[in-house]
Backbone as a chain_set.jsonl record, in Angstrom:
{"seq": "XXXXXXXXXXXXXXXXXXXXXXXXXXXXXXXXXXXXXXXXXXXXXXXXXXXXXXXXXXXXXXXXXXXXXXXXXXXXXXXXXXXXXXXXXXXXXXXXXXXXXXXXXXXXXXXXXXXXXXXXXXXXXXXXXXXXXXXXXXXXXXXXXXXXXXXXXXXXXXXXXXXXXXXXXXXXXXXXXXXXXXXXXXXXXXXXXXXXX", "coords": {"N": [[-2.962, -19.293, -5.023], [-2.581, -18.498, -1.293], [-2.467, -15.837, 0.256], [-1.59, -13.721, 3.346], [-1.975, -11.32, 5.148], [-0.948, -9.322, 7.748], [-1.488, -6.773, 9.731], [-1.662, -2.971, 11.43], [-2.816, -1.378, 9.712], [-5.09, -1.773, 7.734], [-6.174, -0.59, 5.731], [-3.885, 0.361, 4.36], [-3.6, -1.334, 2.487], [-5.412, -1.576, 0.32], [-4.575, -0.59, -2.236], [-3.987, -3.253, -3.73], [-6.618, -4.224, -4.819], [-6.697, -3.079, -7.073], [-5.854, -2.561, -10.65], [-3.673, -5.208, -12.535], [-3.086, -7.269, -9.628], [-5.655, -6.826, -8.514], [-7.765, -8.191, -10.407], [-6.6, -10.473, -10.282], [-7.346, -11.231, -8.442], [-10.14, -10.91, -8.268], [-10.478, -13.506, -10.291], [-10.249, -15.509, -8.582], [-6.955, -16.426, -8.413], [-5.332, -15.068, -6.489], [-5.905, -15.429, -3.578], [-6.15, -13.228, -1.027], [-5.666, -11.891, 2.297], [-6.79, -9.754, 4.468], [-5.761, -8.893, 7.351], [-5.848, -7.115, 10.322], [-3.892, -6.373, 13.035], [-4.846, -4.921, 15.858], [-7.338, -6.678, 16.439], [-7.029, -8.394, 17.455], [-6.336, -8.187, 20.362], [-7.586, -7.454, 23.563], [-8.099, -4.758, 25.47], [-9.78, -1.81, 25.651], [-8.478, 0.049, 24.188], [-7.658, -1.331, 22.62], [-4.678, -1.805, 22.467], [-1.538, -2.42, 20.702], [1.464, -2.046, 20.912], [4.268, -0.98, 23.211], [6.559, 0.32, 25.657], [10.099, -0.225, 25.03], [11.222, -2.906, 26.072], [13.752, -2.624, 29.388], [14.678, -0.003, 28.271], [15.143, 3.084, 26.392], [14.266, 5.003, 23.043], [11.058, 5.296, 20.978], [8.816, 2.5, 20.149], [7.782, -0.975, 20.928], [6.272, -3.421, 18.706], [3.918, -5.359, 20.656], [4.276, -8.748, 21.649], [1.914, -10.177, 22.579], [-0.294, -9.696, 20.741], [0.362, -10.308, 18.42], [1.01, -13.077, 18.5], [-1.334, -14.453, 18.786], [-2.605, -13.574, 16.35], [-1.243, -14.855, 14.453], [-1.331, -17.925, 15.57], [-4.376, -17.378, 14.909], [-4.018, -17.322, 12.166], [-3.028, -20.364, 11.65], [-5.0, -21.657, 12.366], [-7.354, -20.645, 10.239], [-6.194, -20.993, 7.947], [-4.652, -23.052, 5.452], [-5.422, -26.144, 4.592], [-3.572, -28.484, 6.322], [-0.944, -27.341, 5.564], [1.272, -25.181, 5.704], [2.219, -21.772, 6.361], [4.074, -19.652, 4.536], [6.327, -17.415, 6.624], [6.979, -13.953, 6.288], [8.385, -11.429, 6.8], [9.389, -7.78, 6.783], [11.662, -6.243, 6.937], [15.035, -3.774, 7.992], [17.269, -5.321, 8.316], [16.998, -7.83, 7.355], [17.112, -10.617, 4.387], [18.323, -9.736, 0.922], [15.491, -8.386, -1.361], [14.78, -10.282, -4.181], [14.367, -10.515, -7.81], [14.502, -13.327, -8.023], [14.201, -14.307, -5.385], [11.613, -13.554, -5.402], [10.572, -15.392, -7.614], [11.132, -17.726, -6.711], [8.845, -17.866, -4.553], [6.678, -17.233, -5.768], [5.681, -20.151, -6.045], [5.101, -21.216, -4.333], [2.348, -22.389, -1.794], [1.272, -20.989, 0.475], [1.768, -17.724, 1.726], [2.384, -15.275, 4.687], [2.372, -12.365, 5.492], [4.179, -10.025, 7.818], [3.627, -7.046, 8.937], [5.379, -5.041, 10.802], [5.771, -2.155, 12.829], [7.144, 0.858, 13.901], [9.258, 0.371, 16.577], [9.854, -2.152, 15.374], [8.906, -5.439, 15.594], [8.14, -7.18, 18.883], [11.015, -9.509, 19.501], [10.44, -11.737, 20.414], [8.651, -12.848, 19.281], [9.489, -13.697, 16.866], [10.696, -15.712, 17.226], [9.063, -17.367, 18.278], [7.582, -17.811, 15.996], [9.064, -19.393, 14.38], [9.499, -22.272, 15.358], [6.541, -22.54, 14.1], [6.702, -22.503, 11.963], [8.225, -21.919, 8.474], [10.002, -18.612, 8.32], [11.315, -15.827, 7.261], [13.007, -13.077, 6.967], [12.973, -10.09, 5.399], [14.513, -7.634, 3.587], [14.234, -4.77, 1.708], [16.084, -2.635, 0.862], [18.46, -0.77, 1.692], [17.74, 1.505, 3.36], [15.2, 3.229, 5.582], [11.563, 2.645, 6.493], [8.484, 3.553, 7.191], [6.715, 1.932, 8.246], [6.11, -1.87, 7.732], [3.934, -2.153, 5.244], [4.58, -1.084, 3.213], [6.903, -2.205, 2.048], [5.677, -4.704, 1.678], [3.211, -4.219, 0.159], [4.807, -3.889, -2.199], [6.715, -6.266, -2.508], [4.117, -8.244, -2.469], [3.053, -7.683, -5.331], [5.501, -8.052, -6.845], [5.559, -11.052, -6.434], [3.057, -12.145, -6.875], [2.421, -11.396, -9.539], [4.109, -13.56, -11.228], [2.76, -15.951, -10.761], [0.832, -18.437, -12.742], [-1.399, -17.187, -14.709], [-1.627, -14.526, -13.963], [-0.382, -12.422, -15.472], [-1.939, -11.705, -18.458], [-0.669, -12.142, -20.997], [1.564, -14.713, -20.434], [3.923, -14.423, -22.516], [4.909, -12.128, -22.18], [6.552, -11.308, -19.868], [9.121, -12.529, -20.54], [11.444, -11.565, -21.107], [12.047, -9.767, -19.366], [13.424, -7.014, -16.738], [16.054, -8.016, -14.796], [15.497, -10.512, -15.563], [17.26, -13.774, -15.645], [19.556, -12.249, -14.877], [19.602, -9.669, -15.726], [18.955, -6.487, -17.025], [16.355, -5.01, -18.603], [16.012, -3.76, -22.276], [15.593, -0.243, -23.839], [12.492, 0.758, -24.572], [10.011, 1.142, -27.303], [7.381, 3.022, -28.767], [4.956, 3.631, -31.345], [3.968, 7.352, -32.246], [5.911, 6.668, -34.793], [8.283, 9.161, -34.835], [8.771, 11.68, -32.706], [8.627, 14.868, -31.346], [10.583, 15.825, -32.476], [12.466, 13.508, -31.926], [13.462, 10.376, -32.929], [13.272, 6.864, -34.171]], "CA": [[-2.029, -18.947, -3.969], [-2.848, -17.873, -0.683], [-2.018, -14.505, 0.836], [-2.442, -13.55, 4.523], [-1.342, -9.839, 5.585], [-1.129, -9.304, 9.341], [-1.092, -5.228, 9.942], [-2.179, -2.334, 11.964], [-3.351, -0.079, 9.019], [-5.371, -2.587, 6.643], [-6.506, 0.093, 4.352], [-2.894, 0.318, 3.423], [-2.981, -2.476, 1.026], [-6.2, -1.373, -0.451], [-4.243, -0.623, -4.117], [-3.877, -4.179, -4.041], [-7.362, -4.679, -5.003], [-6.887, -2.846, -8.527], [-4.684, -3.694, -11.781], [-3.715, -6.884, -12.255], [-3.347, -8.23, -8.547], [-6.901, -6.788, -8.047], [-8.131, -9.033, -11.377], [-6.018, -11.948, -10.369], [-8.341, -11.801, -7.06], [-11.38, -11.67, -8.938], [-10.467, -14.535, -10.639], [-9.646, -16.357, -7.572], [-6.217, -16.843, -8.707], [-5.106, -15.415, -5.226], [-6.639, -15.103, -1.908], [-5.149, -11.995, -0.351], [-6.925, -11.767, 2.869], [-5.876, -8.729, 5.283], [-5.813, -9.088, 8.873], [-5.938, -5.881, 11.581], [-3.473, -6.779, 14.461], [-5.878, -4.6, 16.935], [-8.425, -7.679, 16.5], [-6.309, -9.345, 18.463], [-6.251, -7.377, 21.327], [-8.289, -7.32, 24.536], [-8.101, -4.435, 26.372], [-10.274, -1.075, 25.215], [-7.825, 1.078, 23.026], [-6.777, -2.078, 21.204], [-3.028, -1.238, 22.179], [-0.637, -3.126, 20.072], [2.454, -1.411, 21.383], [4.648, -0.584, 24.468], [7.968, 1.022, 25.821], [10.686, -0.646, 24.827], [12.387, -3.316, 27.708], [15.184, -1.718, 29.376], [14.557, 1.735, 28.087], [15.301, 3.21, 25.037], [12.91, 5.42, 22.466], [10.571, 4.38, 20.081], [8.129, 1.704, 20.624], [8.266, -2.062, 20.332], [4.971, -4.062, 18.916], [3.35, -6.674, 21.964], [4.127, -10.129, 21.11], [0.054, -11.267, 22.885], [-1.673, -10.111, 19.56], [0.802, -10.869, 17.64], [0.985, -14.573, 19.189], [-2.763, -14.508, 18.683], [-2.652, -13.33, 14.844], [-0.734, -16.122, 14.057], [-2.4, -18.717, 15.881], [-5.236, -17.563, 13.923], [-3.959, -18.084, 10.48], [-2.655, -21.484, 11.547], [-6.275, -22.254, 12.557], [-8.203, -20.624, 9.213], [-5.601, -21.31, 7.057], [-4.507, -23.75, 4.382], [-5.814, -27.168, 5.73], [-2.492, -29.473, 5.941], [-0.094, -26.206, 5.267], [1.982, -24.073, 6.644], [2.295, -20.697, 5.876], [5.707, -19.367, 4.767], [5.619, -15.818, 7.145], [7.861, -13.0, 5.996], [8.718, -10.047, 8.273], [9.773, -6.831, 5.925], [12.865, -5.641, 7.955], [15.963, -4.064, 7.626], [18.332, -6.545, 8.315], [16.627, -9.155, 6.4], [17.822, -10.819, 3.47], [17.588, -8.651, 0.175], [14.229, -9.177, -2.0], [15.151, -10.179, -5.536], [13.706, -11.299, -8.779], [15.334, -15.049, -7.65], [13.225, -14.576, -4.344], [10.434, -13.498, -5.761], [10.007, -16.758, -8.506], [11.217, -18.87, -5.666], [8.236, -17.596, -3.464], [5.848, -17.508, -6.527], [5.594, -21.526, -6.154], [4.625, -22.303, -2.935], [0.901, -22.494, -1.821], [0.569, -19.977, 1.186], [2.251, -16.924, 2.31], [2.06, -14.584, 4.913], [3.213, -11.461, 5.682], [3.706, -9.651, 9.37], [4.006, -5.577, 9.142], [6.209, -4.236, 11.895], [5.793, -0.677, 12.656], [7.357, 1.827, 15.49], [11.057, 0.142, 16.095], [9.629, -3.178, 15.229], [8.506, -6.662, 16.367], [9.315, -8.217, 20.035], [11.74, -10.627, 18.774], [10.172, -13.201, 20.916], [7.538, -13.611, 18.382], [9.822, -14.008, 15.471], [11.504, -16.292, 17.694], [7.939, -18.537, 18.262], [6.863, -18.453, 14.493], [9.724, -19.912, 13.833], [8.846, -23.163, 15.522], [5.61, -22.917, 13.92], [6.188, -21.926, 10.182], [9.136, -21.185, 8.068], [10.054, -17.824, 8.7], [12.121, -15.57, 6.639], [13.195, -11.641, 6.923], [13.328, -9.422, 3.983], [14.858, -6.47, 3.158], [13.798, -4.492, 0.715], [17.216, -2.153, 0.614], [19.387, 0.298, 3.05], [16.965, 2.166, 4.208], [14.215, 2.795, 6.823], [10.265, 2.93, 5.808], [7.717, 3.781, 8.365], [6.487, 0.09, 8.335], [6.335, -2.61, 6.385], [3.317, -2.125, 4.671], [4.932, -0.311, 1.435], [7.72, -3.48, 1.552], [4.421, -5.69, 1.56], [2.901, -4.136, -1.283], [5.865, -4.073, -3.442], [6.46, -7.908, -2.602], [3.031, -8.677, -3.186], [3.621, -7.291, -6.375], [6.772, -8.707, -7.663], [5.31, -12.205, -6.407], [1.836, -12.325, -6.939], [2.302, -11.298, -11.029], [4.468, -14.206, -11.456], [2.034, -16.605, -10.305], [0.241, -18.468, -13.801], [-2.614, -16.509, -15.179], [-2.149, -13.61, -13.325], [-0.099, -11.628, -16.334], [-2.659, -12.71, -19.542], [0.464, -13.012, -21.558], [3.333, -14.948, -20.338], [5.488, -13.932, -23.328], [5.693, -10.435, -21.863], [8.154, -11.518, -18.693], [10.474, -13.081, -20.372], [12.774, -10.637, -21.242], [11.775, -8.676, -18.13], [14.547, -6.502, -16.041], [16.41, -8.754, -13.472], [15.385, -12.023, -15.531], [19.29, -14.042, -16.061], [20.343, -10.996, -14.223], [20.124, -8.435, -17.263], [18.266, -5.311, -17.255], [15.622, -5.069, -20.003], [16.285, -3.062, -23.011], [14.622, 0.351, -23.994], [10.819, 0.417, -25.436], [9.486, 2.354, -27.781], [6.335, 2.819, -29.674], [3.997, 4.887, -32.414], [4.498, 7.242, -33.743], [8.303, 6.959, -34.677], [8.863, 10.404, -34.793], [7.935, 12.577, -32.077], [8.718, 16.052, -30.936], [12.315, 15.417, -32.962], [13.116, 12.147, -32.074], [12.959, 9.11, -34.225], [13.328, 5.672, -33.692]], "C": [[-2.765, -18.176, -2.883], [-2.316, -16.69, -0.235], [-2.375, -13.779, 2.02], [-1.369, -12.079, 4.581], [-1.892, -9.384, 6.796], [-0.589, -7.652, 9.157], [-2.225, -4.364, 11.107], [-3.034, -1.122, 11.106], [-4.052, -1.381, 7.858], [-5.843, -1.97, 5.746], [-5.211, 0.427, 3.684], [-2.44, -0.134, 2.789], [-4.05, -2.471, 0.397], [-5.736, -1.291, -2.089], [-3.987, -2.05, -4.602], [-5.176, -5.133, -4.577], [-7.642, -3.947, -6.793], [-5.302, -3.141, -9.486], [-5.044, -4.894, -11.811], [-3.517, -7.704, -10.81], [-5.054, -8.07, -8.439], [-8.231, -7.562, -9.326], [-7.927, -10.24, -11.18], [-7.079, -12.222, -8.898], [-9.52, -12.162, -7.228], [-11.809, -12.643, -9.291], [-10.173, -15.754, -10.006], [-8.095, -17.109, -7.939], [-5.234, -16.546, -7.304], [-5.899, -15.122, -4.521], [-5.961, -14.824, -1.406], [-6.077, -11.712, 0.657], [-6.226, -10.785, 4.018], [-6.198, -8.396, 6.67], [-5.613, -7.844, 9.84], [-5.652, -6.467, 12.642], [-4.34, -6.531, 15.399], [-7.076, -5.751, 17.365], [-7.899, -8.57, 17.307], [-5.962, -9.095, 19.63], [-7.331, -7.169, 22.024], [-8.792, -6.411, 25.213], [-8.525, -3.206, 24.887], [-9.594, -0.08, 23.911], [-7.066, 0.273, 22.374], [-5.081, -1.542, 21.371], [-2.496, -2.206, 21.516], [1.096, -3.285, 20.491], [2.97, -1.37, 23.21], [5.915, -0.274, 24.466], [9.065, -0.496, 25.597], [11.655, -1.254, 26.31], [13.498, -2.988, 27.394], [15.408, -0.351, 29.012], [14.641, 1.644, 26.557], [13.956, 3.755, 24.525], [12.212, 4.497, 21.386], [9.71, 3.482, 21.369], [7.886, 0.386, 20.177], [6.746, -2.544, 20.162], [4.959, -5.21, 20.148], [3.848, -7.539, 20.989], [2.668, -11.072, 21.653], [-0.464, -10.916, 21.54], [-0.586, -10.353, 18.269], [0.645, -12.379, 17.319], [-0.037, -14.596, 18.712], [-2.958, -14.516, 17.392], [-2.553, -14.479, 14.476], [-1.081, -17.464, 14.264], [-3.744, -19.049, 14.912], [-5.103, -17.724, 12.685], [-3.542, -19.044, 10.593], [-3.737, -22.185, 11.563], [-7.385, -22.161, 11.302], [-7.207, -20.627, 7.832], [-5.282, -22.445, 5.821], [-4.635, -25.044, 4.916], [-4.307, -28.095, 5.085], [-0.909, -28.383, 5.326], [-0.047, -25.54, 5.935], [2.594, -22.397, 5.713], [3.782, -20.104, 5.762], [5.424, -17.288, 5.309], [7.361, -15.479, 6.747], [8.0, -11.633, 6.009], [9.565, -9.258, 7.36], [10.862, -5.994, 7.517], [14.139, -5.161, 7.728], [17.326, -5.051, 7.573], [18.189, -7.988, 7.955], [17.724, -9.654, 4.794], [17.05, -10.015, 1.843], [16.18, -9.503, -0.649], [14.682, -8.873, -3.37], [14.349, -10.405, -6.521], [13.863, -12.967, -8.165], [14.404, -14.759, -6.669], [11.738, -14.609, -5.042], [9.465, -14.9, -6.474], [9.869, -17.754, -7.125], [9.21, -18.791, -4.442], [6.227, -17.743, -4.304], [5.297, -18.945, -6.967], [5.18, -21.971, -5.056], [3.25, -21.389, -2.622], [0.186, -21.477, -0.97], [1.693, -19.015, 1.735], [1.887, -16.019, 3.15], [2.788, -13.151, 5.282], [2.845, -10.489, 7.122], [4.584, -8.327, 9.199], [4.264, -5.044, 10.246], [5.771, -2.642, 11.807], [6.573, -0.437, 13.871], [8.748, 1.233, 15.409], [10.926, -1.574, 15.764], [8.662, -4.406, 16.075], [9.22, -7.457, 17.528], [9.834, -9.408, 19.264], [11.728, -11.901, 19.295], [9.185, -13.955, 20.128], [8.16, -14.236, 16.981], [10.542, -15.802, 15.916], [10.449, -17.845, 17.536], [7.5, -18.67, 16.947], [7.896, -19.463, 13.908], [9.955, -22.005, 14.0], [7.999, -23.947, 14.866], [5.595, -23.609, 12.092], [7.89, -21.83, 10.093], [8.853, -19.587, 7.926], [11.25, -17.218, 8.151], [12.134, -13.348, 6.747], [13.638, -10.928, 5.614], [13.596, -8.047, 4.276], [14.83, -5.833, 1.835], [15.126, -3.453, -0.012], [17.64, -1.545, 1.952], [18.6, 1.703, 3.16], [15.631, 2.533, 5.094], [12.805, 3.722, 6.151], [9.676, 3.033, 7.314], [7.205, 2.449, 9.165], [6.537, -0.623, 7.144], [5.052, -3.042, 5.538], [3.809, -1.848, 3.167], [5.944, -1.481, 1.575], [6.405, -4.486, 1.292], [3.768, -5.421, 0.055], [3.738, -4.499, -2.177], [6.265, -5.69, -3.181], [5.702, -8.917, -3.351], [3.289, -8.743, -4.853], [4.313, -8.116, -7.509], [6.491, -10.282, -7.63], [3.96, -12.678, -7.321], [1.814, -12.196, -8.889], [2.783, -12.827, -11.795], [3.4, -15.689, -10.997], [1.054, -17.014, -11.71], [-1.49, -18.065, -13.767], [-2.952, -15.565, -14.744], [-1.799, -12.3, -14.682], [-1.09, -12.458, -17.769], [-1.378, -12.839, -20.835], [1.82, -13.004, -21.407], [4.313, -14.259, -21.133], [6.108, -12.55, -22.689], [6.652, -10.618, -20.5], [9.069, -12.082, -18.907], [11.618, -12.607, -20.658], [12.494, -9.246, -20.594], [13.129, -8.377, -17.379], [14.494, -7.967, -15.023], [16.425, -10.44, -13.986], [16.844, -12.547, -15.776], [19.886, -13.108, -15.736], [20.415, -10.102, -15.07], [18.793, -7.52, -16.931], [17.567, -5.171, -18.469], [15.739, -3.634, -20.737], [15.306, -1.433, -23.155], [13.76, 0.3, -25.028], [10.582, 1.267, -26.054], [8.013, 2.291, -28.242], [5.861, 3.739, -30.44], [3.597, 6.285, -31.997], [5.751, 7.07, -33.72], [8.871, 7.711, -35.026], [7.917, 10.956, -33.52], [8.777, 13.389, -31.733], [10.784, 15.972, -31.08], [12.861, 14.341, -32.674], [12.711, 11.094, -32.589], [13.465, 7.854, -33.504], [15.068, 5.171, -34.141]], "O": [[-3.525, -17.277, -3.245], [-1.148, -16.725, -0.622], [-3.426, -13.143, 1.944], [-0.241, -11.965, 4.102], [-3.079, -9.089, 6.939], [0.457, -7.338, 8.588], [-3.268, -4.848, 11.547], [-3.699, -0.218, 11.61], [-3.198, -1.869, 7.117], [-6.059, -2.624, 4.725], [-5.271, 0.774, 2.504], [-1.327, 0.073, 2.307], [-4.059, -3.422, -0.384], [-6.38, -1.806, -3.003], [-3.769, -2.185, -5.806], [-5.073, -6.345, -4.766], [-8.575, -4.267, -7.531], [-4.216, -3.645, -9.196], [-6.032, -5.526, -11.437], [-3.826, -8.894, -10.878], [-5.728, -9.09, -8.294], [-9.436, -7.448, -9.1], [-8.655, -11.13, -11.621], [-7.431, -13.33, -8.494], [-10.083, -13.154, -6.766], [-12.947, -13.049, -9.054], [-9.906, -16.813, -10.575], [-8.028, -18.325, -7.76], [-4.47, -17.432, -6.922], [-6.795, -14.389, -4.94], [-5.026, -15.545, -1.056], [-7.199, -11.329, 0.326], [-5.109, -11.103, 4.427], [-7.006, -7.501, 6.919], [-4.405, -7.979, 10.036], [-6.496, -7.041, 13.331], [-4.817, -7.504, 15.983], [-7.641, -5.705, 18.458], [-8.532, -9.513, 17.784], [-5.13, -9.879, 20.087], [-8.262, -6.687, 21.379], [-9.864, -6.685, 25.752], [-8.1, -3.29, 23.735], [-10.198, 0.364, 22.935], [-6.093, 0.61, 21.699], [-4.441, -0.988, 20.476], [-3.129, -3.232, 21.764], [1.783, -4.303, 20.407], [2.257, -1.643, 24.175], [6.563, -0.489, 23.442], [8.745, -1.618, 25.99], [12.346, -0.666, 27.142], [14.154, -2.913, 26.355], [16.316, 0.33, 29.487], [14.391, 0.733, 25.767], [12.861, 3.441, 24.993], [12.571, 3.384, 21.0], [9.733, 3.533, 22.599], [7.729, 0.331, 18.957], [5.937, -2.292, 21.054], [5.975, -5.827, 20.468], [3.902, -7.291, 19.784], [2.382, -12.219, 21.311], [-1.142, -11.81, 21.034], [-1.043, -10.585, 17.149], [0.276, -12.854, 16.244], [0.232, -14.918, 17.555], [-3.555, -15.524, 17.015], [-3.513, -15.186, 14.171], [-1.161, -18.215, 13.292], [-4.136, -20.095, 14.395], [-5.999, -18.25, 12.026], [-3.317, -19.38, 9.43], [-3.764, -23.253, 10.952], [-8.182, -23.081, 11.116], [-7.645, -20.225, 6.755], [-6.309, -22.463, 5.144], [-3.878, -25.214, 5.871], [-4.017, -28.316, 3.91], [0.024, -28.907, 4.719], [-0.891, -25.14, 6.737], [3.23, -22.238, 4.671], [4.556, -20.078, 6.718], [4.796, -16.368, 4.786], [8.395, -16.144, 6.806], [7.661, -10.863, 5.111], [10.573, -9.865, 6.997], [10.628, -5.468, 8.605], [14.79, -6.037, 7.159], [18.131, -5.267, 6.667], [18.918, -8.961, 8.148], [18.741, -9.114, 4.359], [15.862, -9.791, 1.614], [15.895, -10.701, -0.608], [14.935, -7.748, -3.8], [13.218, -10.563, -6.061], [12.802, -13.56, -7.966], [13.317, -15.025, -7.183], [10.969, -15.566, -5.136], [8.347, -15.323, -6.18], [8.878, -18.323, -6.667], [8.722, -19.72, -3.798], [5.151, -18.092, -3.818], [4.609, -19.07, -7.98], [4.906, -23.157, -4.875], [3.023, -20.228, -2.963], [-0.942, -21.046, -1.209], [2.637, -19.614, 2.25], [0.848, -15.517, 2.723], [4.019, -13.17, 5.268], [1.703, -10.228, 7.5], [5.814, -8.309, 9.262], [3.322, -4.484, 10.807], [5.486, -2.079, 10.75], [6.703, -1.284, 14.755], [9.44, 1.452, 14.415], [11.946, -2.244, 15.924], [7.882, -4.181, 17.001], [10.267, -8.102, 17.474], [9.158, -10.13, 18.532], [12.444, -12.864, 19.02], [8.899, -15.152, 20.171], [7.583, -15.004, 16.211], [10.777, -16.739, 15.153], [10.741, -18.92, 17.012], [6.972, -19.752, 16.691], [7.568, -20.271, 13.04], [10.373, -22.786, 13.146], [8.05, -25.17, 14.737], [5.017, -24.462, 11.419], [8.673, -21.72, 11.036], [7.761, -19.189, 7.52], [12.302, -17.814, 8.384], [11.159, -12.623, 6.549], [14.604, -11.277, 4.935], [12.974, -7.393, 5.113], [15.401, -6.376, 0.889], [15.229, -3.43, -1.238], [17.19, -1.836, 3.061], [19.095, 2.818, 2.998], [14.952, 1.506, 5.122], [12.789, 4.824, 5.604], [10.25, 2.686, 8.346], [7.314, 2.123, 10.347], [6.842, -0.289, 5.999], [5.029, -4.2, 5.121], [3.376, -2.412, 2.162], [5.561, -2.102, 0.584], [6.563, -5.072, 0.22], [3.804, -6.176, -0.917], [3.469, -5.411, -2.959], [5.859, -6.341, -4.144], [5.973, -9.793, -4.172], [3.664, -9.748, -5.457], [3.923, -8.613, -8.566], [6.989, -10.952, -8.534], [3.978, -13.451, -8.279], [1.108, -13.018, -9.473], [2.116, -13.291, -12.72], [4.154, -16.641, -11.195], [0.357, -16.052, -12.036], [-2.423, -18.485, -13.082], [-4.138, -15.236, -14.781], [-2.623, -11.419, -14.925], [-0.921, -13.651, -18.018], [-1.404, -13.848, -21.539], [2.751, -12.267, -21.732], [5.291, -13.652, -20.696], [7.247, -12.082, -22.681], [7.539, -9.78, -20.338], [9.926, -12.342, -18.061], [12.694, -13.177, -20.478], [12.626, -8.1, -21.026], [13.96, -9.283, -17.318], [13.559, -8.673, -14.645], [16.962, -11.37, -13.385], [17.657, -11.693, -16.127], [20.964, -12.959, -16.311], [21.545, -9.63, -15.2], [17.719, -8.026, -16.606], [18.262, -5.219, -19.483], [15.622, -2.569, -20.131], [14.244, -1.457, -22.532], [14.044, -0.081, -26.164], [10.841, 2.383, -25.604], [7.475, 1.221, -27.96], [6.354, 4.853, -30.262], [2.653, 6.25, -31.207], [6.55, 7.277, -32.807], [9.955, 7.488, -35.565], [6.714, 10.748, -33.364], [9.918, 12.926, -31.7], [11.733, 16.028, -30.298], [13.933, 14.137, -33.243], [11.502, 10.889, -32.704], [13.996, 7.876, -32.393], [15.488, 4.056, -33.832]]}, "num_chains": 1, "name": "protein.A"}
């Protein structure tokens, strides 16, 4: 499976190179490859940003290096594939176990980290043209960007993906699977500090 991550902070998906995603990379089981919006940007301080049209606070990302990002993973990307891009937002649709499997089957994904009050919505507007294009929400409430929805995505997708957990048997009576919450665990010894099994 591929994995493209379009951001302004790319050391913020560094924990994604240990555990098991950072094993399943070793093993080339995915290719998680992490992109720095600023690279896409022309002009000396790499801006990414600007005042929001019409007024208003906060600051909206450019849609030129965005436009540009994207471009470029259509160009070094999956030859004959299209990348499914998915924009961590609140007003997206929620992220489930059911998304997650669903998303754990197809060949390339990418993901586009908003920060500040988001992404010009002219770009969500042009990927959508390009690529399927899908908004997630991770719950009801507001993160700095969508780097920490990215990780935890990654995550919930990327495990499900064969040979990334070394044994299947252990997800199948995982929380959320048939909609049920998984039971409580215990282990050795079966007494401790007064409680027993």
């Amino acid at each position: 499976m591929r994995l493209d991550v379009v951001t302004i902070f790319p050391e913020y998906l560094s924990p994604l190179d240990l555990s098991l995603i950072g094993k399943a990379r070793e093993q080339c089981l995915i290719d998680l490859r992490v992109h720095d919006l600023r690279d896409f940007t022309h002009d000396r301080h790499r801006t990414v940003d600007d005042t929001p049209y019409g007024g208003g606070a906060g600051m909206v990302m450019r849609p030129e290096p965005w436009g540009e990002a994207l471009d470029h993973l259509m160009v070094t990307g999956v030859p004959g594939a299209l990348p499914h891009l998915l924009i961590p937002g609140p007003g997206g649709v929620p992220f489930t176990q059911a998304m997650a499997q669903e998303l754990a089957t197809e060949p390339w994904l990418a993901f586009a980290c908003g920060r500040y009050e988001g992404i010009d919505e002219r770009v969500i507007d042009h990927a959508e043209t390009l690529m399927p294009v899908t908004v997630v929400s991770l719950g009801d409430y507001v993160l700095g960007g969508g780097e920490v929805a990215v990780l935890a995505m990654v995550e919930a997708i990327a495990r499900l993906v064969p040979g990334v957990i070394g044994n299947a048997d252990s997800m199948v009576e995982e929380s959320h699977e048939d909609g049920l919450l998984e039971y409580p665990v215990f282990t050795k010894p079966p007494q401790w500090r007064g409680r027993g099994l």
